[in-house]
Structure formats: structure tokens, C-alpha cells
Backbone of each chain as ProteinMPNN parsed JSONL, in Angstrom:
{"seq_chain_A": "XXXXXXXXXXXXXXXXXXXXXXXXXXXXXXXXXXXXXXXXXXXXXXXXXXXXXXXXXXXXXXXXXXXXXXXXXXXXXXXXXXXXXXXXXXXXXXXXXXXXXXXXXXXXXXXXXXXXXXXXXXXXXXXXXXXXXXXXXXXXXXXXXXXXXXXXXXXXXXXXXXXX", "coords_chain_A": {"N_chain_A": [[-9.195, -26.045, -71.16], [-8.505, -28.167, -69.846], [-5.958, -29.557, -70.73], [-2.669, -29.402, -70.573], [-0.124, -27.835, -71.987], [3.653, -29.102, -72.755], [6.147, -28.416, -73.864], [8.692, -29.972, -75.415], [12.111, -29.622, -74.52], [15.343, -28.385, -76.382], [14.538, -29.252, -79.033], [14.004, -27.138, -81.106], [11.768, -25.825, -82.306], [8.617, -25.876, -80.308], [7.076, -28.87, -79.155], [3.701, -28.899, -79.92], [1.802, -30.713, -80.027], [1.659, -32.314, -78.203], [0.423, -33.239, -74.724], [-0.653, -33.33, -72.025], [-2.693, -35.544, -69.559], [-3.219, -34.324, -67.401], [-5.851, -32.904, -65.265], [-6.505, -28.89, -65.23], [-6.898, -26.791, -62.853], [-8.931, -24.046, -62.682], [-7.261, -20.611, -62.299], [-7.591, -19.201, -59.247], [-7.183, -16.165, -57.455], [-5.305, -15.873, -54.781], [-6.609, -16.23, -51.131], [-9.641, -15.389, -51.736], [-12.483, -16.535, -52.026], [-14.761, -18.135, -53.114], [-18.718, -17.672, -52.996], [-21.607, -19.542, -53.161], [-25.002, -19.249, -53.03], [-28.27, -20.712, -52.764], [-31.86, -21.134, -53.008], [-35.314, -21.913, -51.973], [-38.138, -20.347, -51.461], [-41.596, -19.729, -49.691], [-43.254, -17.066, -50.783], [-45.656, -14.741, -48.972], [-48.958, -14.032, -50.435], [-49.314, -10.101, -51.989], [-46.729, -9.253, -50.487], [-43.873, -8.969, -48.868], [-40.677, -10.737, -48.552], [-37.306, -11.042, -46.378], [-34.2, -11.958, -46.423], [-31.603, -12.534, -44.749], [-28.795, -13.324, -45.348], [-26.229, -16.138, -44.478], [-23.323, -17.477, -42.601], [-22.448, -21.205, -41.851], [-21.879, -20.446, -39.333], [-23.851, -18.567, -38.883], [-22.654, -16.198, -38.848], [-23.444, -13.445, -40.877], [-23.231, -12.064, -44.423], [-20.322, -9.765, -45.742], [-17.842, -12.263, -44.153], [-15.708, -11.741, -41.092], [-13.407, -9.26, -41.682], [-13.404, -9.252, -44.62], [-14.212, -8.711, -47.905], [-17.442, -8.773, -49.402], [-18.109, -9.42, -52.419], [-20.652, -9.384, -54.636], [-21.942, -10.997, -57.496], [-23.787, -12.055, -59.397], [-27.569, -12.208, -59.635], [-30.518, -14.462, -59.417], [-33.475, -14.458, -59.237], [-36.572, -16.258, -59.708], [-40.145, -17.351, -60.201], [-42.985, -19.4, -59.845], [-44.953, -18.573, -61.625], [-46.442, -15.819, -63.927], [-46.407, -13.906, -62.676], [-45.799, -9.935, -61.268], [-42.754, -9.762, -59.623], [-40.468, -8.386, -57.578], [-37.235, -7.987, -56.505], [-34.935, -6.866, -54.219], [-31.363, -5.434, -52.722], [-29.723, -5.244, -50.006], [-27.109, -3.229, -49.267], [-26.443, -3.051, -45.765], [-25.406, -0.81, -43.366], [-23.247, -1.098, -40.426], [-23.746, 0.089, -37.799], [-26.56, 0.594, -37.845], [-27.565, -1.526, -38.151], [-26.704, -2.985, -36.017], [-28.488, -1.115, -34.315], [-30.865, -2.172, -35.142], [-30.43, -4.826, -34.021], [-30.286, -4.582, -31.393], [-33.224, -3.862, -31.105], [-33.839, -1.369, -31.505], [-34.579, -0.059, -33.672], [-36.94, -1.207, -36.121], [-37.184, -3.712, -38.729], [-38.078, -2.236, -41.17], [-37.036, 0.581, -40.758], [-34.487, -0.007, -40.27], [-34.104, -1.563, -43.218], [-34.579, 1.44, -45.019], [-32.421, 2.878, -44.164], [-30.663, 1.877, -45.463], [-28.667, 0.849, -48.247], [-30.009, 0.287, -51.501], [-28.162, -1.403, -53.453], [-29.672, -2.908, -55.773], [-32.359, -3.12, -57.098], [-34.639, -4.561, -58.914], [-37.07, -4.948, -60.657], [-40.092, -7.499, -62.03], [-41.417, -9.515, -64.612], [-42.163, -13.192, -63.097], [-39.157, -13.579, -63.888], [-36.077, -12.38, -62.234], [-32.868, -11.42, -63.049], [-30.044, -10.455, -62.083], [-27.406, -8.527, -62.116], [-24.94, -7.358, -60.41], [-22.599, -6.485, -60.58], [-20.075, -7.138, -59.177], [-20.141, -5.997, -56.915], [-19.029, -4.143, -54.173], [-19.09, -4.992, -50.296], [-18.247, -3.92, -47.496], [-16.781, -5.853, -44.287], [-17.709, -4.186, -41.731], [-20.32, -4.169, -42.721], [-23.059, -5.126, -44.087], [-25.014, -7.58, -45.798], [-28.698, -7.736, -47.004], [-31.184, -9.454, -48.467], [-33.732, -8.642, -50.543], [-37.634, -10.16, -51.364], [-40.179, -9.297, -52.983], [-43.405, -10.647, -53.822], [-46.2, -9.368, -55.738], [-48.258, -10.438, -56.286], [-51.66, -11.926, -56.219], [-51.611, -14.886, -54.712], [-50.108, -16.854, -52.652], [-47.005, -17.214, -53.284], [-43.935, -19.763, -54.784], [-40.891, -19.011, -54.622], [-37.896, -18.893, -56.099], [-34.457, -18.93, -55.514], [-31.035, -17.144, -56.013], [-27.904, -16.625, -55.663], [-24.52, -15.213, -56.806], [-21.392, -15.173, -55.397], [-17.852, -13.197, -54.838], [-15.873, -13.596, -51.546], [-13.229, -11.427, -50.668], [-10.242, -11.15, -49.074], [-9.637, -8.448, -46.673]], "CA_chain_A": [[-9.814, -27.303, -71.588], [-7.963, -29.186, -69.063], [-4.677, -29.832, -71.141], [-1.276, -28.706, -70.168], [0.708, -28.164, -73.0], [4.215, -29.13, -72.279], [7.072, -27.962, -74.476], [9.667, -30.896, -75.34], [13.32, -28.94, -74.308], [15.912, -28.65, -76.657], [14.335, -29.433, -80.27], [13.676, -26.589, -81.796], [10.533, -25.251, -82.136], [7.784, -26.793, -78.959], [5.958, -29.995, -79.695], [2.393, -28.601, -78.729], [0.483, -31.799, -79.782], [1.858, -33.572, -76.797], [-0.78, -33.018, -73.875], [-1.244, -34.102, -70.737], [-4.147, -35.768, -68.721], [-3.686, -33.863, -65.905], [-6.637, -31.341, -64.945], [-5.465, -27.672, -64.673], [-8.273, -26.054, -61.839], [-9.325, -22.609, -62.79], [-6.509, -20.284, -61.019], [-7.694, -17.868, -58.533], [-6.38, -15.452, -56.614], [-5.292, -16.553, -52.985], [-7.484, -15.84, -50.191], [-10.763, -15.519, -52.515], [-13.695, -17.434, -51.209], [-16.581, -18.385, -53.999], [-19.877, -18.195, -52.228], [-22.895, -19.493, -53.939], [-26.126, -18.958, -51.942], [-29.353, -20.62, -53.502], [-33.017, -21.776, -52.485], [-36.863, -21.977, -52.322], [-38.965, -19.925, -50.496], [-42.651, -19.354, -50.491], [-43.819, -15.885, -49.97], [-47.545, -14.476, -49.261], [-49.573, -12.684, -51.329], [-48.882, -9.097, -51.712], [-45.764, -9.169, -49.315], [-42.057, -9.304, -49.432], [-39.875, -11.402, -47.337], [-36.544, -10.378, -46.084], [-33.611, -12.988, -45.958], [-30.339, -12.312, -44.204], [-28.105, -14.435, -45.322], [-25.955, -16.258, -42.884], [-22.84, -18.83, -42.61], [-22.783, -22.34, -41.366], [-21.787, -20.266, -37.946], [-24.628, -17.612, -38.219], [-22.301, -15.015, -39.094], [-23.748, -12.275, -42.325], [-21.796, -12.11, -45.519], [-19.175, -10.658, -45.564], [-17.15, -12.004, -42.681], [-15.512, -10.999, -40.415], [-12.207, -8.802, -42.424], [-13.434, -10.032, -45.244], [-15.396, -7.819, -48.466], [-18.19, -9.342, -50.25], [-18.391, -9.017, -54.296], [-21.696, -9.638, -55.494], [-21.623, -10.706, -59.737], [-25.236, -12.533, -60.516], [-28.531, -12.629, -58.363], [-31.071, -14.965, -60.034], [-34.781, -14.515, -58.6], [-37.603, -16.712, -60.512], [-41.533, -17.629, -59.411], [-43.968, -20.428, -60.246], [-46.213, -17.9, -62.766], [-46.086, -15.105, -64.653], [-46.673, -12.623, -61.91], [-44.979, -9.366, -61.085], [-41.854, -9.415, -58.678], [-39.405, -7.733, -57.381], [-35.887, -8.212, -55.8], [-33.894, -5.703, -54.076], [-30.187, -6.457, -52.453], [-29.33, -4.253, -49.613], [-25.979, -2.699, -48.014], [-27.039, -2.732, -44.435], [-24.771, -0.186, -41.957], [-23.339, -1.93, -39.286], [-23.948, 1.012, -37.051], [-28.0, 0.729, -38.124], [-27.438, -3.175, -37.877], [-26.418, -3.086, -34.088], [-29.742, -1.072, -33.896], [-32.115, -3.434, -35.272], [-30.566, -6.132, -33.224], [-31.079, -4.142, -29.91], [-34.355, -3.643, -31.287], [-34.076, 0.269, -31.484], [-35.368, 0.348, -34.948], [-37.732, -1.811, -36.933], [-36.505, -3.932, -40.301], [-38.461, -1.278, -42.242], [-36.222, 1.356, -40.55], [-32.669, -0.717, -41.09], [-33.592, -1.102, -44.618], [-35.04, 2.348, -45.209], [-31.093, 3.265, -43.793], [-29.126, 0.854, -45.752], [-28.583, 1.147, -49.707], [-30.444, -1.123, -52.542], [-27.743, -1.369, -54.564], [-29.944, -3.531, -56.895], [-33.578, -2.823, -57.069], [-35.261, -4.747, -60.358], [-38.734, -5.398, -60.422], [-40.078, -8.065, -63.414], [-42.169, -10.462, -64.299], [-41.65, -14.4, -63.256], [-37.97, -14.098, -64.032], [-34.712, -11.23, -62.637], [-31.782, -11.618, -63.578], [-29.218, -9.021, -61.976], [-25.607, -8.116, -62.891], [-24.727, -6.508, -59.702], [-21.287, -6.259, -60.931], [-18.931, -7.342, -58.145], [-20.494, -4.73, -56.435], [-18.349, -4.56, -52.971], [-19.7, -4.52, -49.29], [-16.809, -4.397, -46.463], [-17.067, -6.001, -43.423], [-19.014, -4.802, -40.826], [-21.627, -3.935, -43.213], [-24.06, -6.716, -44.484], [-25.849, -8.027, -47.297], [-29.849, -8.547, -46.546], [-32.218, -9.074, -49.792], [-35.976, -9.209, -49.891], [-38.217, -10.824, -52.081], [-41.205, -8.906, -53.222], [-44.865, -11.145, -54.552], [-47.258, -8.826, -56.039], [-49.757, -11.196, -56.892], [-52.545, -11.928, -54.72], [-51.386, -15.535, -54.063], [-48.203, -17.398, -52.535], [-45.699, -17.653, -54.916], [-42.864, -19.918, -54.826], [-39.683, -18.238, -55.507], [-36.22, -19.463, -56.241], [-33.288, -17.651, -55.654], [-29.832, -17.902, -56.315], [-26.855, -15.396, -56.159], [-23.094, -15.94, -55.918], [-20.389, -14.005, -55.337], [-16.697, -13.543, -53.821], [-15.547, -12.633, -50.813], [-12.021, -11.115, -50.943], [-9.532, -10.392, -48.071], [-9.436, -6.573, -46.732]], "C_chain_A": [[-9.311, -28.479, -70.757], [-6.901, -30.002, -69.392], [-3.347, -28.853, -71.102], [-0.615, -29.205, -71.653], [2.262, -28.159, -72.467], [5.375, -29.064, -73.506], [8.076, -29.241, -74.502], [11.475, -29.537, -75.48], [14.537, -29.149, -75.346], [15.589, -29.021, -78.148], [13.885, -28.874, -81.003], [12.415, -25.811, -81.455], [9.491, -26.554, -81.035], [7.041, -27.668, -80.16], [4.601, -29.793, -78.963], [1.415, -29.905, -79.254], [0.598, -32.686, -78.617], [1.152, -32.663, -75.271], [-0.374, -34.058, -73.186], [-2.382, -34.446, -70.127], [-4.629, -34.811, -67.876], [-4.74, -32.702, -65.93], [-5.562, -30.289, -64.84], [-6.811, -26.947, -63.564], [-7.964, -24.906, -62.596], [-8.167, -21.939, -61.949], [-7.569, -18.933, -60.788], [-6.907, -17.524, -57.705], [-5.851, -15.817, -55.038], [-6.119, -15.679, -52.489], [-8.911, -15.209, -50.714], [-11.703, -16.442, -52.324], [-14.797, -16.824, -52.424], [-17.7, -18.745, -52.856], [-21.127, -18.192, -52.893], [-24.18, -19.647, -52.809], [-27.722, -19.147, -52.833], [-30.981, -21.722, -53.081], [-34.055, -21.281, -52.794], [-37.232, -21.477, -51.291], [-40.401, -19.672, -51.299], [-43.124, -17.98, -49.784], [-45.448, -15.258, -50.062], [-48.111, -13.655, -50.049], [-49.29, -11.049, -50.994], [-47.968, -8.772, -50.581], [-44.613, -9.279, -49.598], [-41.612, -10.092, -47.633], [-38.061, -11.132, -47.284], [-35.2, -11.624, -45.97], [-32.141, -12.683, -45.498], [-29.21, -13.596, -44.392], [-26.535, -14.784, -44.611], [-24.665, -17.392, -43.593], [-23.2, -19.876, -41.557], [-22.427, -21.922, -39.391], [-22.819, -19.009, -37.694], [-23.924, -16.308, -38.459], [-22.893, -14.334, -40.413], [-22.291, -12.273, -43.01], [-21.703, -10.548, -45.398], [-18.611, -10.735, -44.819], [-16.511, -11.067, -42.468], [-13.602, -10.578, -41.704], [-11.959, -8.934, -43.524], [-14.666, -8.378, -46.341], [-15.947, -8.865, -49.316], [-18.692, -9.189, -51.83], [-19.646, -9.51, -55.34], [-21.813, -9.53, -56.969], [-23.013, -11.486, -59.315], [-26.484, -12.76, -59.174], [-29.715, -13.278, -59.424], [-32.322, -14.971, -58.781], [-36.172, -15.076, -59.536], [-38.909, -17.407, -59.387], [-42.471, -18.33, -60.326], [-45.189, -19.697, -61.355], [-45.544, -16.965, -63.192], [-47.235, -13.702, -63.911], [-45.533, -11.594, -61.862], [-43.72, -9.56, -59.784], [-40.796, -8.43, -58.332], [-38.387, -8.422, -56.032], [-35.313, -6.895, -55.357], [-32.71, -6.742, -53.011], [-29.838, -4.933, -51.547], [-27.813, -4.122, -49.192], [-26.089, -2.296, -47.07], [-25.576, -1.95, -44.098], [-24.629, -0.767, -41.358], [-23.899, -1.269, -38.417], [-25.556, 0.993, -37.009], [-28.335, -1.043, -37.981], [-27.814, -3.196, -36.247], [-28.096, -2.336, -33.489], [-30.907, -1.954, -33.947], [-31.713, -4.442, -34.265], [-30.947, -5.821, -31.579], [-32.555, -3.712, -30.154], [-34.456, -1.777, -31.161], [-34.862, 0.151, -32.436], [-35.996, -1.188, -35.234], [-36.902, -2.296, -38.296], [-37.103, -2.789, -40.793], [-37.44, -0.412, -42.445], [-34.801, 0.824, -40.747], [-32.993, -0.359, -42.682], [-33.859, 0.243, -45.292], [-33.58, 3.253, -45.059], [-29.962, 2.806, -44.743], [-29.444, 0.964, -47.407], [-28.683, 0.166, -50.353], [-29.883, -0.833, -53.328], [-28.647, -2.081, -55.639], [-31.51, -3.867, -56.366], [-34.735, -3.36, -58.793], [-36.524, -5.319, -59.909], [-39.294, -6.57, -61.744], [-41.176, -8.996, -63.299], [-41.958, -12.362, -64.498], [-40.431, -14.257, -63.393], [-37.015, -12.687, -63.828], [-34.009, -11.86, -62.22], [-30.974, -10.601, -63.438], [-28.065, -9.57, -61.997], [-25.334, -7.208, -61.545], [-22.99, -5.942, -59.632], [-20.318, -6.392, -60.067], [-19.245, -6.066, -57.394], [-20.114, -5.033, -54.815], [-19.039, -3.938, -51.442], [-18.945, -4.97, -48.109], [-17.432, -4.317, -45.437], [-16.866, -4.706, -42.195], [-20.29, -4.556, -41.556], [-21.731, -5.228, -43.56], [-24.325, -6.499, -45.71], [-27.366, -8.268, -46.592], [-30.372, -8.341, -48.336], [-33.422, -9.699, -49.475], [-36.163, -9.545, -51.169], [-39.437, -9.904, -51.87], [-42.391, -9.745, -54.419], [-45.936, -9.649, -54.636], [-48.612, -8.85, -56.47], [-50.451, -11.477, -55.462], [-52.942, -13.791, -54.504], [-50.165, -15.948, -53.542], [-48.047, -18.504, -53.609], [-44.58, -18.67, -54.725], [-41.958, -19.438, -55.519], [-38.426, -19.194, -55.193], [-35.279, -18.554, -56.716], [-32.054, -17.906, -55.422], [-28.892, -16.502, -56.538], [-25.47, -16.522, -55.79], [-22.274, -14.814, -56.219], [-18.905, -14.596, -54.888], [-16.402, -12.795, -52.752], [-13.702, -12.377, -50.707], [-11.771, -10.58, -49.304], [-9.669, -8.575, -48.234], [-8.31, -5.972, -46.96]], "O_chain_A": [[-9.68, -29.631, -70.981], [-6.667, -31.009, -68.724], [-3.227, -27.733, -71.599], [-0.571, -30.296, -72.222], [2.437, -27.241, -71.666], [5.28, -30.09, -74.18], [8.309, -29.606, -73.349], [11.723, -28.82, -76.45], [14.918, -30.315, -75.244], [16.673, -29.148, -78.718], [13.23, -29.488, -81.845], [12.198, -25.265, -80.373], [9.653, -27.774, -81.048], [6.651, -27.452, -81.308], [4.305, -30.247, -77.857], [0.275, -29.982, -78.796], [-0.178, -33.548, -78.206], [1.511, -31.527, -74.963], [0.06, -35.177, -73.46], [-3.235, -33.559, -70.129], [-5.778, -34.466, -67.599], [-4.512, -31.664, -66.55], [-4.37, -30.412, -64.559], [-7.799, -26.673, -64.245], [-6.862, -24.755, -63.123], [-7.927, -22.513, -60.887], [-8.084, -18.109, -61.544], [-6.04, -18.23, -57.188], [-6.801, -16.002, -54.277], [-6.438, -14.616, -53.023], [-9.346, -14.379, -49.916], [-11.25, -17.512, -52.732], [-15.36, -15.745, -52.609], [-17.68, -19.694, -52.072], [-21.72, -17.157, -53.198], [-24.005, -20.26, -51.756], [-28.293, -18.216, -53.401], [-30.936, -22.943, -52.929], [-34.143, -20.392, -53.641], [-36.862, -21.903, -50.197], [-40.632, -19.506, -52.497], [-43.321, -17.817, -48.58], [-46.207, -15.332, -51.029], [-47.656, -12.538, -50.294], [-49.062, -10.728, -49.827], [-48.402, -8.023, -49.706], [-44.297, -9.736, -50.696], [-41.947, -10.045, -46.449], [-37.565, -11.03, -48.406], [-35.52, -12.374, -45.047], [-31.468, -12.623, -46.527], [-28.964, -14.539, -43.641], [-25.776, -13.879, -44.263], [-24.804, -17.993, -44.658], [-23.974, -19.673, -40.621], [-22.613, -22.693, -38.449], [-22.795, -18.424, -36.612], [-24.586, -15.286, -38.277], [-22.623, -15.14, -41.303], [-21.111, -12.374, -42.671], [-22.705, -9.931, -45.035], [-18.374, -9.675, -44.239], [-16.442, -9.977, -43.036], [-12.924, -11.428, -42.282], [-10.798, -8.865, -43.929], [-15.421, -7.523, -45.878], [-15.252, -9.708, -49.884], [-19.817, -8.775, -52.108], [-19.549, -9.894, -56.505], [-21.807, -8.486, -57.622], [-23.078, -11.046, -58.167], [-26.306, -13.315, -58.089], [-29.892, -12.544, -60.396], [-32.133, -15.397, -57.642], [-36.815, -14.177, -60.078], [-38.759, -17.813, -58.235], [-42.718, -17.897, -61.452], [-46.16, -20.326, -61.774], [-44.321, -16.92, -63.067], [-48.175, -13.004, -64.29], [-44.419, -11.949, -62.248], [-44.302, -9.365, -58.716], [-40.414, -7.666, -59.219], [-38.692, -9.069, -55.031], [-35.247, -5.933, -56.123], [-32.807, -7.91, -52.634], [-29.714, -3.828, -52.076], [-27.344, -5.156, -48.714], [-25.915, -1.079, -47.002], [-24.575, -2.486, -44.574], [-25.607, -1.483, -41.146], [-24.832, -1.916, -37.943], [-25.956, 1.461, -35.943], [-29.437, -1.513, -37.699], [-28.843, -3.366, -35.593], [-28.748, -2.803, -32.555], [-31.667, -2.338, -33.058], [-32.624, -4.954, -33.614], [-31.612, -6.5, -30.798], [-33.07, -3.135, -29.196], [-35.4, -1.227, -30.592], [-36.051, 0.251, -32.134], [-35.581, -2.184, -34.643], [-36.128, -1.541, -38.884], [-36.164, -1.996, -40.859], [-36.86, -0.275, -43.522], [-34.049, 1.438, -41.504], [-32.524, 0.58, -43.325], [-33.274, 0.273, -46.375], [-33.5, 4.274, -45.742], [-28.79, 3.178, -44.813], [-30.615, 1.186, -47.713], [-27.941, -0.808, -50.222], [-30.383, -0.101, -54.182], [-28.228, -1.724, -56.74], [-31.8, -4.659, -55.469], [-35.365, -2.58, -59.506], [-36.799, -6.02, -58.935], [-38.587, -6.316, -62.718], [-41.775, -9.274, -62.26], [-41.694, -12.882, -65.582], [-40.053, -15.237, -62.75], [-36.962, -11.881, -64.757], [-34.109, -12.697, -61.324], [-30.925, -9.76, -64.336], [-27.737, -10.754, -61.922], [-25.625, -6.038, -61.793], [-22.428, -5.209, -58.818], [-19.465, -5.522, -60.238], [-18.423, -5.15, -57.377], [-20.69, -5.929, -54.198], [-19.432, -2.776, -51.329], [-18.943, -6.139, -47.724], [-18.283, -3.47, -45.165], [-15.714, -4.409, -41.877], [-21.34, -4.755, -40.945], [-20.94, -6.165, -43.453], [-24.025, -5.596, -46.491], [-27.341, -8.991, -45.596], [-30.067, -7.462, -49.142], [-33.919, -10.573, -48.763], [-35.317, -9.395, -52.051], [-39.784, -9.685, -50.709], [-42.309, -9.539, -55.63], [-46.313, -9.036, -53.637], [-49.524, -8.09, -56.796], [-50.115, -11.366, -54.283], [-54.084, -14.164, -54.233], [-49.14, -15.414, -53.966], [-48.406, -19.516, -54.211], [-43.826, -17.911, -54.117], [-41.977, -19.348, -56.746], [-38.177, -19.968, -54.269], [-35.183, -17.797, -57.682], [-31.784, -18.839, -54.666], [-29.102, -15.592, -57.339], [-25.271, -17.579, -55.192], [-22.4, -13.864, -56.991], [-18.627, -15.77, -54.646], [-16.549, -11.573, -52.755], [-13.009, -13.394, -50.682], [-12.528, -9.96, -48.557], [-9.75, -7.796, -49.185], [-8.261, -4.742, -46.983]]}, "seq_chain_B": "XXXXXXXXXXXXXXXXXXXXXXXXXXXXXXXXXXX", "coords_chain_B": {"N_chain_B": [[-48.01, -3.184, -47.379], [-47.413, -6.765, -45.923], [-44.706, -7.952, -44.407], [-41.777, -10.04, -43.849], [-38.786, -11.049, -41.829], [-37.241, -13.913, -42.498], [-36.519, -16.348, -40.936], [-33.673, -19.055, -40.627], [-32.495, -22.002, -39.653], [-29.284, -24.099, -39.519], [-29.634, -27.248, -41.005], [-28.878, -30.885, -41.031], [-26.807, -32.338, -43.91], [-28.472, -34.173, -46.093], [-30.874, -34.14, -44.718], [-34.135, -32.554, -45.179], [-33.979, -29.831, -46.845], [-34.2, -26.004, -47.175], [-32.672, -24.104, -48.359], [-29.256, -23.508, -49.655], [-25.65, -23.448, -49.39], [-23.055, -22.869, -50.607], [-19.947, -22.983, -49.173], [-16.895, -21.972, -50.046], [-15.408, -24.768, -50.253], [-16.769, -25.708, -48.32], [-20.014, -27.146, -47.608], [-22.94, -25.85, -46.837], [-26.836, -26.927, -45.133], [-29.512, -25.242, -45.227], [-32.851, -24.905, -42.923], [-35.969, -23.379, -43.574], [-37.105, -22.048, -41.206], [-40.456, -22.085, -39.661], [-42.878, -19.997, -38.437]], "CA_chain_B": [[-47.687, -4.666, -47.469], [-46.934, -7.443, -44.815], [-42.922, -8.274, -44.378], [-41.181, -11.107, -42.911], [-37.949, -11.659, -41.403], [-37.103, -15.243, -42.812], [-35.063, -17.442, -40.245], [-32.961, -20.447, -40.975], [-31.401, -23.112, -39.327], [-28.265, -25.585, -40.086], [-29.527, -28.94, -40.844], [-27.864, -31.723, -41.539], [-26.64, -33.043, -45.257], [-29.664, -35.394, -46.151], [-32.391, -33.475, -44.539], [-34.747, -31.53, -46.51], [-33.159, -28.064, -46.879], [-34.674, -25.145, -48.383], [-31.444, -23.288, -48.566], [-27.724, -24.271, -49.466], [-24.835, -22.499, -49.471], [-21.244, -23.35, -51.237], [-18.764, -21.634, -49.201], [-15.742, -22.52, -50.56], [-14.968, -26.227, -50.164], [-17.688, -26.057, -47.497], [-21.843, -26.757, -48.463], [-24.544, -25.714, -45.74], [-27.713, -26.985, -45.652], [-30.231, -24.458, -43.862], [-34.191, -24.945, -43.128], [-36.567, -22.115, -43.034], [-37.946, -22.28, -39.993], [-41.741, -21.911, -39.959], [-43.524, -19.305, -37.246]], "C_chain_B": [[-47.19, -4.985, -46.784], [-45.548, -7.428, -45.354], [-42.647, -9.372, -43.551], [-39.858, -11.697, -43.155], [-37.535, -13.218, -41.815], [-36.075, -15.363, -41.663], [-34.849, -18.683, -40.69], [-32.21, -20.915, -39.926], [-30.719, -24.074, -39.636], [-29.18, -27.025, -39.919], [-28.854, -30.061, -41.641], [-27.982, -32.153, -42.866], [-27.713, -34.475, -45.252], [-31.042, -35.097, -45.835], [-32.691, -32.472, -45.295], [-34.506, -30.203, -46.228], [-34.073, -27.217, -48.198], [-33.678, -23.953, -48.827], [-30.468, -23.956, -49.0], [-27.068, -23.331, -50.244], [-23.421, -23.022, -49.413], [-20.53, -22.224, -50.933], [-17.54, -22.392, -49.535], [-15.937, -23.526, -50.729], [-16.035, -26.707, -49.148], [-19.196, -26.256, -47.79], [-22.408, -26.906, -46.913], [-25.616, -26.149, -46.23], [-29.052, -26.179, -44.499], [-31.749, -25.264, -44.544], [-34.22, -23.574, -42.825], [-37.438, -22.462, -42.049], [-39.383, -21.001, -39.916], [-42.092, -20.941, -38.617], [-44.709, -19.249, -36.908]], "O_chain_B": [[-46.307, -4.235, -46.367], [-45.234, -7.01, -46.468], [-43.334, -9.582, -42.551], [-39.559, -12.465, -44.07], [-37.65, -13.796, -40.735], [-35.07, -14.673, -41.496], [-35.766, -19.38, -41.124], [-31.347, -20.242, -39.362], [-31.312, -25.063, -40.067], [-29.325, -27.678, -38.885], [-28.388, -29.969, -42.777], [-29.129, -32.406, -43.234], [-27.651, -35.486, -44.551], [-32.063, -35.533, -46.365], [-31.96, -31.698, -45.914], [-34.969, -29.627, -45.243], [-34.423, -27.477, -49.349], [-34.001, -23.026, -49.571], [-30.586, -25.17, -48.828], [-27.426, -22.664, -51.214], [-22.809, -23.474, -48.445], [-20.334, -21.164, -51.526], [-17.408, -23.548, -49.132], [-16.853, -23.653, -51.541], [-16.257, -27.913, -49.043], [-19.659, -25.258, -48.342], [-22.297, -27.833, -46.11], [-25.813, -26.038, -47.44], [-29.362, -26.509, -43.354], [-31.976, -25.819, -45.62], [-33.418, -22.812, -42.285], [-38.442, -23.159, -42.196], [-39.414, -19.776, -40.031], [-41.42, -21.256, -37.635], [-45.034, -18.629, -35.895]]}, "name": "protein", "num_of_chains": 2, "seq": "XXXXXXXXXXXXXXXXXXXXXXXXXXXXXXXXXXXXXXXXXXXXXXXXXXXXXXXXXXXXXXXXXXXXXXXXXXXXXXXXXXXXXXXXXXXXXXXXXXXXXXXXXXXXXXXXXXXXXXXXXXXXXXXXXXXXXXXXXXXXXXXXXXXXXXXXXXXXXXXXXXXXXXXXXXXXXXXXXXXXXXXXXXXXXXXXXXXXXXX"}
């Protein structure tokens, strides 16, 4: 609640009505990085769109030595159409292909594991449970519209990334 | 069904962003860049 209770020394039993102002922050763990990741896209009728998500240097979560812990993915759309979300664990090894262009996105994600595959309508809501993805693998997630116009979607996950 | 690659680029705090991203102590603001 943001009160330090502070024990008076020496009189017996503690005086816990005496409080302090001071904030206490939330403690976390050292070297724990909160990353919230959330926006608007519009995608086309019957289509999915693919988003790789990136830091402020272009690098994929999770960096570099670094594992990524996915807890909540929030995916909502302007109606009460069907969607779907999936959340992949790309391969780096199947990564490095797509980027030399060996394979096709289809073929990366067709390689790489949807931990979290919910389909719904207008509104999912996944629990991916700190579900962990160590660097050099990735994170990509798509966005699937099943309606036959463009949808705006809004999407929102967060997670941590933890030292290796 | 069609697919598409989304790209983004950093733009600056103030411009219209269709992304943002709280890394730590740090906030990004990406566009989606249109094709």
C-alpha cells in the first residue's frame, strides 16, 4: 500500500500505527526487464498479419542472453467478428533462413511452435503463462481477420525478460 | 488466405505511433510502415 511500517526499538511490543510516507516500489528480482508491447493495426479481410516484434535497436525479443517470459496477450477488434491470435517460438536456425530468404514466412512459421493458438470472437485473452523462449529463438505473432472486411485490431502483451 | 509481414519504424515521442513498447525505464514509439 505504499507504507513502511517501522518498529519503534526498545518498547516492548512494535508501534505499527506509525507509518511512513515514503513509497515502497514493487521489489523485483535483479536483472528482470518488464516489457509491455501494445498497438493498433488494421488487417484485411480474410487475412492474417504477422508482427515481429522488435526493440528500439531492431533487435527480436528476447535479446541478446536474455529469455523472454510471456504472462498475458490481449487481442481485441472493432466488431463482433471471428479472430484469431497465435504467438510463435521461431528457431533461430529456421530464422537465419527466412532472412537469407531460403524459406518463405509460411515455411518459418510452419517450423516454429504456436505456443498459444486461441481463436474467438471480438475479444482473446491469453494466459500464456510465463511461457519461456531463450535467446536466439524469437517471438513472432500473427493476427488472424476472418471477416470479410478490415478490422481494426488492438493488441497488447507483456512479459519479462530474465537473464540466462 | 493473404499474409503480411508488418514492418515498423522508430519514430519519435510525439509523432503518431501505432505501436509502443515499455522496455524497462525505456518507451518506443514505432510506425507501421505502409507498402
Amino acid at each position: 500500500m505504499g507504507y513502511k511500517i517501522i518498529p519503534i526499538p526498545g518498547v516492548g511490543r512494535p508501534e505499527y500505527s506509525i507509518a511512513t510516507t515514503i513509497p515502497i516500489s514493487p521489489s523485483y528480482v535483479a536483472g528482470i526487464t518488464k516489457v509491455y508491447y501494445t498497438g493498433i493495426i488494421n488487417v484485411s479481410p480474410e487475412s492474417w498479419s504477422v508482427i515481429l516484434p522488435q526493440d528500439r535497436y531492431e533487435n527480436p525479443f528476447p535479446r541478446k542472453d536474455k529469455i523472454l517470459k510471456l504472462e498475458t496477450f490481449v487481442l481485441s477488434t472493432d466488431a463482433d467478428v471471428l479472430i484469431k491470435l497465435q504467438c510463435f517460438h521461431v528457431p533461430y536456425y529456421y530464422y537465419q533462413k527466412f532472412l537469407k530468404g531460403e524459406i518463405d514466412l509460411v515455411t518459418l512459421l510452419n517450423n516454429s511452435y504456436p505456443f498459444v493458438t486461441e481463436t474467438g470472437y471480438q475479444r482473446i485473452d491469453a494466459k500464456p503463462l510465463l511461457y519461456p523462449i531463450s535467446y536466439p529463438d524469437l517471438l513472432i505473432v500473427a493476427f488472424t481477420n476472418y471477416s470479410d472486411a478490415t478490422r481494426t485490431m488492438y493488441f497488447y502483451w507483456r512479459g519479462e525478460e530474465h537473464g540466462l | 488466405m493473404d499474409y503480411k509481414l508488418v514492418k515498423t519504424e522508430v519514430v519519435k515521442k510525439g509523432e503518431k505511433a501505432d505501436i509502443i513498447l515499455v522496455d524497462g525505464n525505456d518507451v518506443v514509439y514505432f510506425k507501421i510502415k505502409e507498402e
